[in-house]
C-alpha positions as CSV (number, residue, x, y, z in Angstrom):
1,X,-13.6,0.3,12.0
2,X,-13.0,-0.3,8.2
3,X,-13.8,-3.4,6.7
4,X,-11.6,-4.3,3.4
5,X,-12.4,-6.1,0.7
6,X,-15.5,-8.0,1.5
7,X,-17.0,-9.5,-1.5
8,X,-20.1,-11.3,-1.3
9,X,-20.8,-15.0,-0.6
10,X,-16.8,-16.0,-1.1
11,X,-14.9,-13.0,-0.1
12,X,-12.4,-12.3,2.5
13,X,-11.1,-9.8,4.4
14,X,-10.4,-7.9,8.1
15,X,-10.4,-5.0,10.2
16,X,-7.3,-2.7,10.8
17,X,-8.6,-0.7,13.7
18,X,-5.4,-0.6,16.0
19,X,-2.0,0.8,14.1
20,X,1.3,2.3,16.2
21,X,2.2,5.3,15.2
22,X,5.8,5.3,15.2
23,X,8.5,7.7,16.7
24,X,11.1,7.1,14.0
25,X,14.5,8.6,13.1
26,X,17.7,7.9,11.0
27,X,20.8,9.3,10.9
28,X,23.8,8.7,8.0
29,X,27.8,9.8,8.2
30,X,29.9,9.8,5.2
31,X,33.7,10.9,4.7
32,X,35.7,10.8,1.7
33,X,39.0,11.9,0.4
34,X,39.9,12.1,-3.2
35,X,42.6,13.7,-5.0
36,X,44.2,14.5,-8.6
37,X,47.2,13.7,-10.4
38,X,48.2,15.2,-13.2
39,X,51.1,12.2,-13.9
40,X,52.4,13.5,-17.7
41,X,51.7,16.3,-20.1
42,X,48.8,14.2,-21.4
43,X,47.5,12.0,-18.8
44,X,45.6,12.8,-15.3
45,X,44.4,10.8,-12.7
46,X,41.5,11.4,-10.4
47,X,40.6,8.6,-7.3
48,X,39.8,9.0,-4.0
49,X,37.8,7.0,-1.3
50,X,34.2,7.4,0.4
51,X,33.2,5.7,3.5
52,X,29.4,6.1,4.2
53,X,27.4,5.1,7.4
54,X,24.1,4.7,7.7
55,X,22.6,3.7,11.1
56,X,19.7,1.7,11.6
57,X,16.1,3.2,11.5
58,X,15.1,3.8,14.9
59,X,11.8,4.0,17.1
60,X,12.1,6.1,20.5
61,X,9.6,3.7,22.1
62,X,10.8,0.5,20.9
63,X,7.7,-1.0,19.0
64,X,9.6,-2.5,16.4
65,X,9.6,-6.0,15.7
66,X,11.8,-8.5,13.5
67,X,10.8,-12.0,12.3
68,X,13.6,-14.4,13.7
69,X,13.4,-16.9,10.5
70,X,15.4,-19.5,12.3
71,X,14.6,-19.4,16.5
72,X,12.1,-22.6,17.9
73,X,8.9,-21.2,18.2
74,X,7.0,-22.0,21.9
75,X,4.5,-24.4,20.0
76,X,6.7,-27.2,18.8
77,X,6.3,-28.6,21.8
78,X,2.5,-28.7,21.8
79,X,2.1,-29.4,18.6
80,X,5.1,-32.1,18.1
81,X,6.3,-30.3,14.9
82,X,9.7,-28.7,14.1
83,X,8.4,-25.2,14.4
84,X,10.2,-22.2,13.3
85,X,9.7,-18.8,13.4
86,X,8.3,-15.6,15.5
87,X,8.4,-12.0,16.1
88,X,11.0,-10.4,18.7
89,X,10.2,-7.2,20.9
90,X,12.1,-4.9,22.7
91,X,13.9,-3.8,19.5
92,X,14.5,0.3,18.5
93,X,16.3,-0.4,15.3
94,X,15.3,-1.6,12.3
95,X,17.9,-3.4,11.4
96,X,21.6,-4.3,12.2
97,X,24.4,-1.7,11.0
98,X,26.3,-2.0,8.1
99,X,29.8,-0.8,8.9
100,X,31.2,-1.9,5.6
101,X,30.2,1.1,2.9
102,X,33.7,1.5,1.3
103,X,33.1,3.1,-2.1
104,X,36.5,3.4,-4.4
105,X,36.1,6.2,-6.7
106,X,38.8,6.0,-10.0
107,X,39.0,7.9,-13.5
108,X,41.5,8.8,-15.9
109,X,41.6,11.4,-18.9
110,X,44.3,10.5,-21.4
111,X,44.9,12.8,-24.5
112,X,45.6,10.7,-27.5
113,X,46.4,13.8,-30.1
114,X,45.7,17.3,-29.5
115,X,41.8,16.8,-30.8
116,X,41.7,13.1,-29.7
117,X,40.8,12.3,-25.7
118,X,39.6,8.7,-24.0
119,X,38.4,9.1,-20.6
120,X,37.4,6.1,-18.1
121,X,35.8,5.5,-14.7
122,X,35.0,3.1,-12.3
123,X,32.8,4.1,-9.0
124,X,31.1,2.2,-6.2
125,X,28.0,4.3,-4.9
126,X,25.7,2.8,-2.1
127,X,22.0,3.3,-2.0
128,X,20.5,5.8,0.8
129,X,18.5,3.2,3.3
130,X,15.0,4.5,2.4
131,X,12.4,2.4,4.6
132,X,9.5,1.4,1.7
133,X,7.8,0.6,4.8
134,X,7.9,2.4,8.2
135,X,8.9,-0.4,9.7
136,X,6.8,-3.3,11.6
137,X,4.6,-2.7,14.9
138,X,2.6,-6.2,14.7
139,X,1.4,-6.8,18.3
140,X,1.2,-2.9,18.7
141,X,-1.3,-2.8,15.7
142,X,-3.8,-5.5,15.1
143,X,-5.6,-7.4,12.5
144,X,-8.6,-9.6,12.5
145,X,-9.9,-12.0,10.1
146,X,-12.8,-12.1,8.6
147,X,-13.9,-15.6,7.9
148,X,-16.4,-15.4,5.3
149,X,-16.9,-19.0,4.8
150,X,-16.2,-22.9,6.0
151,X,-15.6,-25.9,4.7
152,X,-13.0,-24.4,2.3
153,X,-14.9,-24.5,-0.6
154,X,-16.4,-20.8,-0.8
155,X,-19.7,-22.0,-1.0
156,X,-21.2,-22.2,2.9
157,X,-21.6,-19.0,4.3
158,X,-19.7,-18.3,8.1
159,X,-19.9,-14.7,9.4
160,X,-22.4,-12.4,7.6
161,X,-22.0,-8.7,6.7
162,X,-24.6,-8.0,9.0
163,X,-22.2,-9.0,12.1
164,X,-19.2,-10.4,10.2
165,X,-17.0,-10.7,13.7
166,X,-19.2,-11.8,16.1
167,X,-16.0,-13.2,18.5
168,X,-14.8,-9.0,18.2
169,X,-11.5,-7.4,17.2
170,X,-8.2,-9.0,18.2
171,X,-6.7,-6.1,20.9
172,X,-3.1,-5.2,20.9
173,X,-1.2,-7.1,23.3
174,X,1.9,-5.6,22.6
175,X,5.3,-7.9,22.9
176,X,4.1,-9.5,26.3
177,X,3.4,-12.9,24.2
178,X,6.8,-12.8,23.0
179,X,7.1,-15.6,19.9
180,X,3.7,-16.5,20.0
181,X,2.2,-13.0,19.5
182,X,-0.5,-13.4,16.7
183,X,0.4,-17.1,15.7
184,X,-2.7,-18.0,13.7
185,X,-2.7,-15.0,11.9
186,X,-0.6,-12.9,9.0
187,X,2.3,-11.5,10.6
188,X,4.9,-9.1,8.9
189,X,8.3,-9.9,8.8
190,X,11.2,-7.7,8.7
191,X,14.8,-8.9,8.7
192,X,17.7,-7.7,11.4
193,X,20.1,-8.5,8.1
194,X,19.9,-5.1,6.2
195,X,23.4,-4.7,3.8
196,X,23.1,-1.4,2.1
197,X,22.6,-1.9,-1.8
198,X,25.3,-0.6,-3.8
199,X,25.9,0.1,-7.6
200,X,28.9,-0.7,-9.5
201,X,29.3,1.8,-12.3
202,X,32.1,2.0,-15.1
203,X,32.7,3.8,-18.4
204,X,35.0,4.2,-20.9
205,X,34.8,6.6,-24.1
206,X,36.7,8.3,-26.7
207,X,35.9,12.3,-27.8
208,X,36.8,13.3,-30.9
209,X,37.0,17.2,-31.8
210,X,35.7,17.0,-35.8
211,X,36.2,20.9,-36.2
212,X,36.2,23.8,-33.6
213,X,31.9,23.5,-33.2
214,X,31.6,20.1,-33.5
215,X,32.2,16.9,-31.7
216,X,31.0,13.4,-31.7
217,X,31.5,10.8,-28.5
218,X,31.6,6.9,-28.5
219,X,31.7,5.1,-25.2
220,X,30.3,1.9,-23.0
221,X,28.6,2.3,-20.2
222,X,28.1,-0.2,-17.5
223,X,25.7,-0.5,-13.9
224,X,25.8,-3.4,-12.1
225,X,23.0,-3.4,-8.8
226,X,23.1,-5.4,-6.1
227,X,21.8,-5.9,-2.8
228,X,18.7,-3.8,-4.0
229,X,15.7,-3.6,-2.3
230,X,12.9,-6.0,-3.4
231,X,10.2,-3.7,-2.8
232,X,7.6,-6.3,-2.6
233,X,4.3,-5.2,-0.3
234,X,3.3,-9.0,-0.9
235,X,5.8,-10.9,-0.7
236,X,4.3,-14.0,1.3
237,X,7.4,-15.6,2.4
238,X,5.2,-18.4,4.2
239,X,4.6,-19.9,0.4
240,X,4.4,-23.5,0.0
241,X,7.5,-25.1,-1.5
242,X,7.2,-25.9,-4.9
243,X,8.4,-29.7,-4.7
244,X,4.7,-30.1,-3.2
245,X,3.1,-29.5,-6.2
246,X,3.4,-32.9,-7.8
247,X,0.8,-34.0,-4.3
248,X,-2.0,-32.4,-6.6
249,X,-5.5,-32.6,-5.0
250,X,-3.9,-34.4,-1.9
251,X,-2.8,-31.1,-0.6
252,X,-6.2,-30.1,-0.1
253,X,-7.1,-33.0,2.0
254,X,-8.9,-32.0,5.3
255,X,-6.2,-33.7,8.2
256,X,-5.8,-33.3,12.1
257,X,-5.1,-30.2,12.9
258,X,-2.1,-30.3,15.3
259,X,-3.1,-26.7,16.6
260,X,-6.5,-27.8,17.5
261,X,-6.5,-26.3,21.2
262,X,-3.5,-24.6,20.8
263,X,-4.4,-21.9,18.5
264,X,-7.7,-21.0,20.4
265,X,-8.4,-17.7,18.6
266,X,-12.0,-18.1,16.7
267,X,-10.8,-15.7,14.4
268,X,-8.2,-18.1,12.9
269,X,-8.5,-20.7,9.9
270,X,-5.7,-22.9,12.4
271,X,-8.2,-23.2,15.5
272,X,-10.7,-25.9,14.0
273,X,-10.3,-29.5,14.5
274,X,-8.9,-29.9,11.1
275,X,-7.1,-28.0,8.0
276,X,-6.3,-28.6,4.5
277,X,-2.6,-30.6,4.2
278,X,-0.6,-28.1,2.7
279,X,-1.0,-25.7,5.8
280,X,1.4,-28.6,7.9
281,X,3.2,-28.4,5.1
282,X,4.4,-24.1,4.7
283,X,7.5,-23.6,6.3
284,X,5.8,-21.5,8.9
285,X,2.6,-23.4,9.4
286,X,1.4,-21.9,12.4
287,X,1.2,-18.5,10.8
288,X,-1.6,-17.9,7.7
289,X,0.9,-15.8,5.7
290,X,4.4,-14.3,6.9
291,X,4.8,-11.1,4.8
292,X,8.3,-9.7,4.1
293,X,8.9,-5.8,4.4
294,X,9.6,-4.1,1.3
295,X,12.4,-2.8,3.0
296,X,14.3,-5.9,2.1
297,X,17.6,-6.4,0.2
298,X,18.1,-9.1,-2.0
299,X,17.6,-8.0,-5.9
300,X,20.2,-7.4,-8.3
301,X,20.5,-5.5,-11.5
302,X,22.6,-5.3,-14.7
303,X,22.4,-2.7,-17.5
304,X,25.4,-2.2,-20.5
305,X,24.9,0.3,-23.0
306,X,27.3,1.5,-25.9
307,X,26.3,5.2,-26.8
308,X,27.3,7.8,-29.6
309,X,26.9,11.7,-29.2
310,X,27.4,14.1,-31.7
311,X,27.4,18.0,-31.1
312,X,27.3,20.9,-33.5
313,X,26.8,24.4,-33.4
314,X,26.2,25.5,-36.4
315,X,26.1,29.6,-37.5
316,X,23.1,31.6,-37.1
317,X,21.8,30.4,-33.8
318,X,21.8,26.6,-34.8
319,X,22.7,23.6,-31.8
320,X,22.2,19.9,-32.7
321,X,22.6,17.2,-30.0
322,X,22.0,13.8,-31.5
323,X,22.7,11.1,-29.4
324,X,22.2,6.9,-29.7
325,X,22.0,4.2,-27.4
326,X,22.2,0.5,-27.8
327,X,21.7,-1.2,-24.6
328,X,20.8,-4.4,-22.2
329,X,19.2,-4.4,-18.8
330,X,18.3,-7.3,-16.6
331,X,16.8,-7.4,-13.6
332,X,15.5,-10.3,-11.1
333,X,12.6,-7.1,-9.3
334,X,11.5,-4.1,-11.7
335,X,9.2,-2.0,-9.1
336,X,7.1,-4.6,-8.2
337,X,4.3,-3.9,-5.9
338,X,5.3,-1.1,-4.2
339,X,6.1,1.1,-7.6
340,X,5.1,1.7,-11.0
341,X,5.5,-1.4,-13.0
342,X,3.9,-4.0,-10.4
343,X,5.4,-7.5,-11.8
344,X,5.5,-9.7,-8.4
345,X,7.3,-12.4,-7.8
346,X,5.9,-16.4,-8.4
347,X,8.2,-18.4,-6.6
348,X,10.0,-16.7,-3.4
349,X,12.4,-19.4,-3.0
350,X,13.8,-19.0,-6.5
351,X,14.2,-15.8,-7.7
352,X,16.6,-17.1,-10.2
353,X,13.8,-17.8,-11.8
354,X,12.7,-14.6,-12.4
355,X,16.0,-12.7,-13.7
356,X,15.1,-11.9,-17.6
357,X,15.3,-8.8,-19.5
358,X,14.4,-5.3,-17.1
359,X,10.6,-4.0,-17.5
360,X,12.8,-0.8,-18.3
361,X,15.1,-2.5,-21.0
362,X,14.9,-0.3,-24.1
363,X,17.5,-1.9,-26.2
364,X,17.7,1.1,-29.2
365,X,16.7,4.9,-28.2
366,X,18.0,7.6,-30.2
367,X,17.1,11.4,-29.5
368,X,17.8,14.9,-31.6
369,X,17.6,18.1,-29.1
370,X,17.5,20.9,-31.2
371,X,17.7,24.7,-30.8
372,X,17.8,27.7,-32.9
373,X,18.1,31.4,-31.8
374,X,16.7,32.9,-35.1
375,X,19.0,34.9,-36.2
376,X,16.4,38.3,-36.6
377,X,16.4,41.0,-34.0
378,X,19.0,43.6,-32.8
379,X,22.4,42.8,-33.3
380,X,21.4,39.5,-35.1
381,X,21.9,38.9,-38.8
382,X,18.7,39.8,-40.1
383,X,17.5,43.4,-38.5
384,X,20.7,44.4,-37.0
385,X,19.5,48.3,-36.7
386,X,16.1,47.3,-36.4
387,X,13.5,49.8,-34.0
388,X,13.4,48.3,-30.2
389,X,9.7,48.3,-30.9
390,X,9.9,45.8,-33.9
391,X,12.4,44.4,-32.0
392,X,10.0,43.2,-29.1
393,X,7.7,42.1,-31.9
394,X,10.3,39.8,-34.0
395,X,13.1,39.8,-32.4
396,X,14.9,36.9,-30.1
397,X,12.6,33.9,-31.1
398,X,14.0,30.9,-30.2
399,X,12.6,27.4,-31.5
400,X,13.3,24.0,-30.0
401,X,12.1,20.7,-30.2
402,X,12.9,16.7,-28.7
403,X,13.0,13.9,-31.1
404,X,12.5,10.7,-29.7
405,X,12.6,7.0,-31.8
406,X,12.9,4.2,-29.4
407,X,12.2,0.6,-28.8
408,X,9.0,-0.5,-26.7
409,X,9.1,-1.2,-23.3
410,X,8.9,-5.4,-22.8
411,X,5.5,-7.1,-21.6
412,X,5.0,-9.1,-18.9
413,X,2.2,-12.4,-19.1
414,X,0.5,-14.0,-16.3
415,X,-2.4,-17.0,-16.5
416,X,-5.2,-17.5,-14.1
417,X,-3.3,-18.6,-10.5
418,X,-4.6,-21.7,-9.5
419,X,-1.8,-21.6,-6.9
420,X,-2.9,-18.7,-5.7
421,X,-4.5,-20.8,-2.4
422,X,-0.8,-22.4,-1.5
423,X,1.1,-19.0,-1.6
424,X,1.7,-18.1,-5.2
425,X,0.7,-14.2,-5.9
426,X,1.4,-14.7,-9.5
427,X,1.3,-17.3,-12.4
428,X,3.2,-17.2,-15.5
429,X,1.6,-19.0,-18.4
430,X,3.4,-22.0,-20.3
431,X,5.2,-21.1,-23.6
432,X,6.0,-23.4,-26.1
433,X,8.7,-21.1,-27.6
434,X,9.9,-17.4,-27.6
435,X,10.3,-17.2,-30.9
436,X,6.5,-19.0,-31.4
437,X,5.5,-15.5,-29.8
438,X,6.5,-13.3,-32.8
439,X,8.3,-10.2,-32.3
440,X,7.3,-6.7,-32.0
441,X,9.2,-3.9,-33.5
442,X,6.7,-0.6,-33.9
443,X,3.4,-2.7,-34.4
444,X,1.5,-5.5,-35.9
445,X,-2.2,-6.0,-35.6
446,X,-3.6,-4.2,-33.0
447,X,-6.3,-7.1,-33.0
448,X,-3.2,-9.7,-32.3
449,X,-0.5,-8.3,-31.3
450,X,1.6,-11.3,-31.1
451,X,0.6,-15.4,-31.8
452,X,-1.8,-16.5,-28.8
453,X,-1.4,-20.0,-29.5
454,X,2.4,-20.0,-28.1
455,X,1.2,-19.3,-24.5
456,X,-1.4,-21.3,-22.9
457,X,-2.1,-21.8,-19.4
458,X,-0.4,-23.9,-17.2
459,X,-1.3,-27.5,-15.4
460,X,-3.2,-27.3,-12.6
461,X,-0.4,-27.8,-10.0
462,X,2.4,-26.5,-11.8
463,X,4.6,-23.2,-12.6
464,X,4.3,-21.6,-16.0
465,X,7.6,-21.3,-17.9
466,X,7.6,-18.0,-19.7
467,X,10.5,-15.6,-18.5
468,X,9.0,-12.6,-16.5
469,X,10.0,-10.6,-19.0
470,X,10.1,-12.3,-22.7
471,X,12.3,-9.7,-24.6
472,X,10.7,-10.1,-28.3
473,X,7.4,-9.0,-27.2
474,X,7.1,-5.1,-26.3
475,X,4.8,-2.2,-26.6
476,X,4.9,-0.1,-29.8
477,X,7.7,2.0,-30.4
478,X,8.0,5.0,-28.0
479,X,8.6,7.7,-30.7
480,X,7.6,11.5,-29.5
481,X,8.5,14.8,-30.3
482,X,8.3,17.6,-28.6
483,X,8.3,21.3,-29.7
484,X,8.8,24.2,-28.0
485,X,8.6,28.3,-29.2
486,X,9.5,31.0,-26.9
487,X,10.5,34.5,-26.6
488,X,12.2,36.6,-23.6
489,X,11.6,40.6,-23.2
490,X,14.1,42.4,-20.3
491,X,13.5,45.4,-18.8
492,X,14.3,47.8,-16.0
493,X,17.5,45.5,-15.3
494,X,16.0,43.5,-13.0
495,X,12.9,42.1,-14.9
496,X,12.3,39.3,-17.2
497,X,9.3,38.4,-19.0
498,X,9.2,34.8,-20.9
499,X,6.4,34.0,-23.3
500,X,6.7,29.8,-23.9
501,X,4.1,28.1,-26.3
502,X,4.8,24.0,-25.8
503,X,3.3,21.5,-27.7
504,X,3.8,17.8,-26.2
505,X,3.4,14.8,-28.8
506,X,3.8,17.5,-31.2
507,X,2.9,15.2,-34.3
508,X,0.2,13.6,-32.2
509,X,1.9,10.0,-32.6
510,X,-0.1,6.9,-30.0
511,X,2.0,4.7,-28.6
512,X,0.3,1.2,-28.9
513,X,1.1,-2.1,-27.3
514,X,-0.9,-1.8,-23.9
515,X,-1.6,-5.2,-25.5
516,X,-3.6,-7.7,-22.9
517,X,-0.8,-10.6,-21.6
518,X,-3.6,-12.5,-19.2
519,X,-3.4,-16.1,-20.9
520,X,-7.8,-17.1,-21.1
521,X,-9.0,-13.4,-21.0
522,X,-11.4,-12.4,-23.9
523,X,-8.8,-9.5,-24.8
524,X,-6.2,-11.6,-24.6
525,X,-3.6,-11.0,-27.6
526,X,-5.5,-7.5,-28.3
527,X,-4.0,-3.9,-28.0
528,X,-6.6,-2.1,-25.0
529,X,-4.8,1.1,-25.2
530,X,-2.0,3.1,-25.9
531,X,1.7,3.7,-23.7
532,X,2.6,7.5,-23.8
533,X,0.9,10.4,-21.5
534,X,-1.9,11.7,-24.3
535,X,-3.1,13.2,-27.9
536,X,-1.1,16.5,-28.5
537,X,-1.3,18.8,-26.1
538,X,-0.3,22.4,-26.2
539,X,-0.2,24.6,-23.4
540,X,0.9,28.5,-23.5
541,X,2.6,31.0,-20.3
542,X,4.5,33.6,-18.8
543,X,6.8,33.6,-16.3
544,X,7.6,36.9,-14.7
545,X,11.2,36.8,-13.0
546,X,12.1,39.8,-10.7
């Protein structure tokens, strides 16, 4: 059996030695019909209709379980509190079905003049119902505490490495407690109300033919998310409401414990005689933490962009794609957790709080692809009637390189979580003013990368007020270039031989601004490393296609 996480003297941690392996399936439908009208000499419409469904997640034994937030739980009665709460069994699905996946499709291409042309869309398209998490089998899998301490104040030793659960491991009982199945303990909580998340996305632009070779684009682009998954591994659901704060120390006064007797398992903090106040006082208090899946809806997202494109090819080989983008995106979840960025979430029960600018907002990007065919070799400009053994030599080079100059990504701060004990996974230090912050735009001193005075940490018993995301501060600029050289030889008809030399980060340019955002930490303020993937790299190959 594993034991997690046990740090010496104050740690924590538990033993995972029973998990379900589940039976699972999914299956998804979808219909459409569509259709296009060409409705005068310049103007044609295209719309249609989709209808998707995607059933439930199911289990072939039914080990699933889902949290009912609202049902009475068994103990109120003992205990004399207005309990809440508990895990249902007998359930194959992971969720309830979402018969309501309409998704209009609509777009138009109008010709203005014979070299002039607007086009416009507008699309609903629904998100596939990918579990983050394989759904929930608490009571078919078991975990047990390890209490490493009493007293609550991390200082007087309980269970010892040496036999750190001397009461043994909790055994899977399965669904025969019903809702009182592992109260005392963390449960995981999945919801039976499952919409599918959908995006909204619209366009309009305007093409305009400059000369036979060459055409430049200018459009808006919209997205607008919602009902996206909130992707949180650690979302404690079972977080103390924030109006309690103002008790201060009085919410770790030691008080009766109304589960004294009732909760009988050794292994829980609830079976002693008493506990701290604000455990009475969690909207699920006879559970240590009530976890919500990943697999959760309830984000939403909002990203505008107006872009520019301009296409040429030129004589000789020569094709320029330069393209510019100038763009917004907010978001209330940005990978958290479960994915790349990992910003979490301070107050469950206001995510309001946490809409600000997107950890992938990168308000100006502009790119140049460019490839040339040099124009030497047979049949090409320079050594037309050249020898098919020069030829292979010099012949059909081709040259192409990515140009990137781009706005940093946004950075996130946090401060030391005193809040950490009542629920809170994250704390958000207390800013005096945006704008006291600086802004960042390609670099300042790597040494102080933005004014540390304008965020300090917050009150002991309060919520920092910095946005997750405060959009003046950002990593350096994400500027790269890539280069690329390569040459193709045929033969015998049915073979191709491709010689590629690649340099990534061509001009070797870093990427600062992995500045440190932890308000009180030695570095904090300070540039620790740099955003993109390396130094300049530059690989060579061949590829042999038959």
């Amino acid at each position: 059996n594993d034991i997690a996480s046990l740090l010496l003297g104050t740690g924590s941690g538990g033993s995972s030695p029973y998990n379900a392996q589940l039976a699972l399936s999914q299956r998804s439908w979808a219909f459409y019909v569509n259709d296009s009208w060409r409705a005068t000499r310049k103007l044609t419409l295209t719309y249609g209709l989709r209808y998707e469904y995607q059933a439930p997640r199911t289990e072939r034994y039914n080990r699933l379980t889902y949290f009912d937030f609202n049902t009475a739980n068994p103990l109120a009665q003992a205990t004399g509190l207005p309990l809440k709460g508990g895990l249902v069994y007998n359930n194959n699905q992971m969720w309830n079905p979402d018969h309501k996946n309409f998704a209009p499709r609509l777009s138009l291409a109008y010709r203005v003049t014979e070299k002039l042309v607007f086009r416009a869309g507008y699309g609903i398209f629904f998100q596939p119902t990918v579990a983050v998490a394989n759904g929930n089998t608490d009571g078919f899998s078991t975990n047990t505490n390890w209490i490493s301490t009493q007293g609550g104040n991390g200082l007087v030793p309980a269970n010892l490495l040496a036999n750190p659960f001397p009461n043994g491991l909790n055994q899977p009982a399965g669904g025969s407690a019903g809702l009182l199945t592992e109260v005392g303990q963390s449960v995981n909580a999945a919801s039976l109300l499952h919409p599918t998340g959908y995006v909204q996305t619209y366009s309009a632009d305007f093409q305009y033919q400059i000369k036979p070779n060459a055409v430049v684009e200018v459009g808006y682009t919209g997205v607008q998310g919602r009902k996206l998954l909130l992707g949180a591994a650690n979302m404690n659901i079972n977080q103390l409401d924030a109006k309690y704060l103002s008790m201060g120390s009085a919410l770790n006064a030691q008080v009766t414990n109304p589960f004294y007797g009732v909760i009988t398992d050794p292994n829980s903090v609830l079976s002693g005689a008493k506990v701290p106040q604000w455990r009475l006082l969690l909207p699920y208090p006879q559970y240590t933490n009530v976890l919500l899946s990943p697999d959760t809806p309830g984000s939403s997202s909002s990203f505008n962009a107006l872009t520019l494109k301009y296409d040429q090819r030129f004589k000789a080989g020569l094709n320029v794609l330069l393209t510019y983008q100038w763009s917004k995106a907010i978001d209330n979840v940005s990978e958290t957790q479960v994915w790349e960025i990992k910003n979490y979430t301070r107050d469950i029960n206001n995510l309001a709080a946490e809409r600000s600018i997107s950890g992938h907002d990168v308000p100006q990007d502009f790119r140049a692809a460019i490839l040339w065919e040099l124009p030497v070799g047979r049949g090409k400009k320079f050594g037309a009637t050249m020898s098919k053994a020069v030829d292979a030599v010099v012949g059909g080079w081709r040259l192409s390189s990515v140009v990137r100059l781009a706005d940093g990504l946004p950075l996130q701060f946090t401060a030391p979580n005193s809040n950490g004990v009542y629920g809170f996974v994250v704390q958000r230090p207390t800013i005096t003013s945006l704008n006291d912050l600086g802004t960042v735009s390609g670099g300042t001193s790597i040494d102080q990368w933005f004014n540390t005075a304008a965020a300090t940490k917050p009150a002991a018993y309060t919520i920092g007020s910095s946005p997750r995301y405060p959009g003046n501060i950002r990593t350096g600029a994400l500027d790269n270039t890539d280069f690329l050289v390569s040459k193709e030889w045929r033969f015998m008809e049915r073979y191709r031989l491709q010689f590629r030399t690649e340099a990534i980060n061509f001009t070797n340019t870093p990427q600062y601004g992995r500045a440190n955002t932890t308000v009180g930490n030695g570095s904090f303020g300070k540039v620790t490393g740099t955003y993109n993937v390396g130094p300049r790299t530059v690989q060579l190959g061949m590829r042999l296609d038959f």
